[in-house]
C-alpha positions as CSV (number, residue, x, y, z in Angstrom):
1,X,-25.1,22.7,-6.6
2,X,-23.1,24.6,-3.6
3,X,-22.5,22.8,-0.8
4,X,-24.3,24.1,2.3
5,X,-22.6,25.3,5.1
6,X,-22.5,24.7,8.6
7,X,-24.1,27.5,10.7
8,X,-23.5,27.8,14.4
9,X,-24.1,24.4,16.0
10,X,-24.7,22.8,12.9
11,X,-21.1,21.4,12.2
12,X,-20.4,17.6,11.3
13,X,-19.8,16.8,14.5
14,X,-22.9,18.2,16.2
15,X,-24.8,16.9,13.9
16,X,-23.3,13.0,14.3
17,X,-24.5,13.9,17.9
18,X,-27.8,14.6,16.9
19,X,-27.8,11.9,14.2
20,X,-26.6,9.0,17.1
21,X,-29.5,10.4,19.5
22,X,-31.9,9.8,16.9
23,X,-32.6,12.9,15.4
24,X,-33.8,12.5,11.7
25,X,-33.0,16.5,10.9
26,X,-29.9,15.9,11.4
27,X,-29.5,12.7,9.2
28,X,-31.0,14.8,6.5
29,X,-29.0,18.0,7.1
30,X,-25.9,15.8,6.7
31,X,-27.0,14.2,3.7
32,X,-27.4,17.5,2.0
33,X,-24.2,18.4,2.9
34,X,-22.1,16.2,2.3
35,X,-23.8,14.1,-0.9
36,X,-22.7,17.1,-3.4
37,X,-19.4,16.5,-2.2
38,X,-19.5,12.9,-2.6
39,X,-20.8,13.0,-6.1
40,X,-18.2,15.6,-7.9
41,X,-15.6,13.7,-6.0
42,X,-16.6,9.8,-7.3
43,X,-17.8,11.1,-10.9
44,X,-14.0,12.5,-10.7
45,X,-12.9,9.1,-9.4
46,X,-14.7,6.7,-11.8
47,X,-13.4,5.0,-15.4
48,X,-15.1,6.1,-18.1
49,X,-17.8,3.1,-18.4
50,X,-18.8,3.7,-14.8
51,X,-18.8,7.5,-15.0
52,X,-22.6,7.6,-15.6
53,X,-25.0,9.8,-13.1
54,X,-26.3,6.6,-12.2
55,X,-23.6,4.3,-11.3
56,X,-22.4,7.6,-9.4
57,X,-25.7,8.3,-7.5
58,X,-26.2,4.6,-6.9
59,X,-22.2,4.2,-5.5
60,X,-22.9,8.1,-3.6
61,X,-25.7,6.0,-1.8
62,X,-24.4,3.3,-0.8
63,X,-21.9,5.0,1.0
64,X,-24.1,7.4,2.8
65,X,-25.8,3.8,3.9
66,X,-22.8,2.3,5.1
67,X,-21.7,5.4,7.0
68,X,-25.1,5.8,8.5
69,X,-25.3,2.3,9.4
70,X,-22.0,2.5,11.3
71,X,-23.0,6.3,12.6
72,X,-23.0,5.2,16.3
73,X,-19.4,3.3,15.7
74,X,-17.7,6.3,14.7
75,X,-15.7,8.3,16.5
76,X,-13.8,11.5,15.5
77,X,-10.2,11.5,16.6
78,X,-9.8,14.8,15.5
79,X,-11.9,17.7,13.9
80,X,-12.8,17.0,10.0
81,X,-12.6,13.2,10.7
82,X,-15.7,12.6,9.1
83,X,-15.1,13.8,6.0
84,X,-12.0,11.5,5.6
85,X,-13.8,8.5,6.9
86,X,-16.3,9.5,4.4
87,X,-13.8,9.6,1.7
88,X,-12.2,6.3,2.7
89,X,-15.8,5.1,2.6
90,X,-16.9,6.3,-1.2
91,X,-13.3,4.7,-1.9
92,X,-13.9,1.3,-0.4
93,X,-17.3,1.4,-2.6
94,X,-15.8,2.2,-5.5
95,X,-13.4,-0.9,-5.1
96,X,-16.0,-3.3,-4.4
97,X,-17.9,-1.8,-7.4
98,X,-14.7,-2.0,-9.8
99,X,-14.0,-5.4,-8.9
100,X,-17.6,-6.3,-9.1
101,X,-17.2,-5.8,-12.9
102,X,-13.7,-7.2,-12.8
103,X,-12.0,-3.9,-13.5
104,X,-9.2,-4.3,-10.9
105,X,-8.1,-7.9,-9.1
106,X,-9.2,-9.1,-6.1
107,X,-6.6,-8.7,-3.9
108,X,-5.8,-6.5,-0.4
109,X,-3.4,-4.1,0.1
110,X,-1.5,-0.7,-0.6
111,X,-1.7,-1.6,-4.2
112,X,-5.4,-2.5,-4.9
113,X,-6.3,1.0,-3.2
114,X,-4.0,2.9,-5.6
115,X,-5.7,1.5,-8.4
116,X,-9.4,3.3,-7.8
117,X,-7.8,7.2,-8.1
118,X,-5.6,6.0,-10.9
119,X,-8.6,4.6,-13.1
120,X,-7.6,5.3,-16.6
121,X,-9.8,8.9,-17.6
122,X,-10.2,9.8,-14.0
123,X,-9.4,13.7,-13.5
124,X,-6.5,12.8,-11.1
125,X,-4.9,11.0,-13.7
126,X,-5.3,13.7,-16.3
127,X,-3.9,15.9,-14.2
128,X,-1.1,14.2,-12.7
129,X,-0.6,10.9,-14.9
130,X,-1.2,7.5,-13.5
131,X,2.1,7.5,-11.4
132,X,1.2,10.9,-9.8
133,X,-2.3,9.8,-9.0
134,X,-0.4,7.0,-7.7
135,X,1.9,8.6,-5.7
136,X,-0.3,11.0,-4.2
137,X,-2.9,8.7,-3.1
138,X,0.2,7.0,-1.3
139,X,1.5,10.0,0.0
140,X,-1.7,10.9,1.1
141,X,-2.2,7.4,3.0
142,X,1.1,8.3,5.1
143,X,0.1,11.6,6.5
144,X,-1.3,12.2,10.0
145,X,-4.9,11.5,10.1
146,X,-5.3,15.6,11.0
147,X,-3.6,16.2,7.7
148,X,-5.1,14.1,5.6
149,X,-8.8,15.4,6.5
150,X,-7.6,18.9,5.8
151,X,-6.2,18.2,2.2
152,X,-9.5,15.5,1.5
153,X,-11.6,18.8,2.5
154,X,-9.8,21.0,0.8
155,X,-8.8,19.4,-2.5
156,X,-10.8,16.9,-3.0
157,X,-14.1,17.9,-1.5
158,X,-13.6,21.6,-2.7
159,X,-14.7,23.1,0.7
160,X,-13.3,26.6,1.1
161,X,-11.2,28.4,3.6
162,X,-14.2,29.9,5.6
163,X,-16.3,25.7,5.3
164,X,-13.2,24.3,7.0
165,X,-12.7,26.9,9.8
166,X,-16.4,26.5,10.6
167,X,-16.3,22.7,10.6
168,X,-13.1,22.9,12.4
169,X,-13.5,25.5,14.6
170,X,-10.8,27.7,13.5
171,X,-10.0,30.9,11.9
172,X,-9.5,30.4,8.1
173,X,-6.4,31.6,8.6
174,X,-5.0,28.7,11.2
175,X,-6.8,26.6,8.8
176,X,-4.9,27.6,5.9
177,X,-1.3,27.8,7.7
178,X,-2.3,23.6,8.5
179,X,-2.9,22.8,5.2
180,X,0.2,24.4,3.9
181,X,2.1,22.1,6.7
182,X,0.0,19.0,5.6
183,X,1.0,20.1,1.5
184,X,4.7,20.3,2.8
185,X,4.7,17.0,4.9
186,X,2.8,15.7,1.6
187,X,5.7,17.5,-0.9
188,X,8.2,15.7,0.9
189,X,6.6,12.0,1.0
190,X,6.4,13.0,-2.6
191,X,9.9,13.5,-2.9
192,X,9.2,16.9,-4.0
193,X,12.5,18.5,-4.9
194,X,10.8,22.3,-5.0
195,X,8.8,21.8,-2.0
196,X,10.6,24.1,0.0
C-alpha cells in the first residue's frame, strides 16, 4: 500500500493544526498516512516471535494513541519533526513490548535503546550485523534533530525525494543536497573511513 501524499495544505504540520483544533479529517488523513509507514518500519524492527501482523498492527496502534493523545503537546522544532517523534514513538513501544515478554532487561539508557533495531532477524541486522545496527542507531541518536528527520523519512520510512520536499517545503533537490550532509555528518559519527 503507497503511502499517500501530501497535497497543497495538506502537510504534517497543517494537518497537527487541524488535528489540535479539533478536526477529525485531519486525525484520519494523518492516520492514513503515516500508519503504512509505521507498519513496514516495526514489522522491519521486530524479533522473529513478535514479527506477526498482529503484534505489528496492535504495537502500530498503540503508537498512533500515544501520539494522538499527546497531539496538543507537540511541537515541531523544525520541518519533518513529526515523523521522528513518531519514530522515537513506535520505538519506545516496541521496548515496552520487548520487555513486556522479557526480551531485553529493564534498564534506561543509550544501551537498552540500541537493543530494539538490533533484535536478532530484524532487517537492519541482516543488513548491517548487530554492531552496525548498533552503531547506526547511535550515530543516528547524535545528529541534529533536522538531520535525523530527514534520514528517518528517507530510509527508514521510504518517503521519496518529491514526499519530503512537499512535507518540508523544499525542492527535492535542497532536500536531497541535506540528506547527503546528514549521511556525511552520519559517515563520520560512524567512523566511516570512505565517507568522503
Amino acid at each position: 500500500m503507497d503511502t499517500p501524499r501530501p497535497s497543497a495544505g495538506h502537510t504534517t504540520a497543517v494537518l497537527l493544526t487541524r488535528l489540535r483544533e479539533g478536526d477529525r479529517a485531519a486525525a484520519d488523513q494523518l492516520v492514513r498516512r503515516v500508519e503504512p509507514m509505521l507498519r513496514r518500519w516495526a514489522h522491519g524492527r521486530l524479533p522473529a516471535n513478535l514479527r506477526d501482523e498482529g503484534d505489528t498492527a496492535d504495537l502500530v496502534q498503540l503508537t498512533l494513541m500515544r501520539v494522538f493523545a499527546r497531539a496538543e503537546l507537540f511541537e515541531a522544532r523544525h520541518a519533518g519533526a513529526f515523523y521522528a517523534y513518531l519514530r522515537q514513538t513506535l520505538l519506545n513501544v516496541m521496548r515496552d513490548a520487548l520487555r513486556g515478554r522479557r526480551l531485553i532487561p529493564e534498564r534506561e539508557g543509550d544501551d537498552a535503546l540500541a537493543e530494539v533495531p538490533a533484535a536478532a532477524g530484524s532487517v537492519l541486522e541482516a543488513t548491517l550485523g548487530r554492531e552496525g545496527a548498533i552503531a547506526f542507531e547511535q550515530a543516528l541518536q547524535q545528529l541534529p534533530p533536522h538531520y535525523q528527520a530527514l534520514v528517518v523519512m528517507r530510509f527508514e520510512f521510504g518517503m521519496s525525494f518529491p514526499e519530503m520536499a512537499e512535507e518540508l517545503g523544499e525542492s527535492p533537490d535542497a532536500v536531497r543536497v541535506r540528506l547527503q550532509r546528514a549521511i556525511r555528518k552520519m559517515s563520520d559519527l560512524l567512523g566511516d573511513p570512505d565517507a568522503d
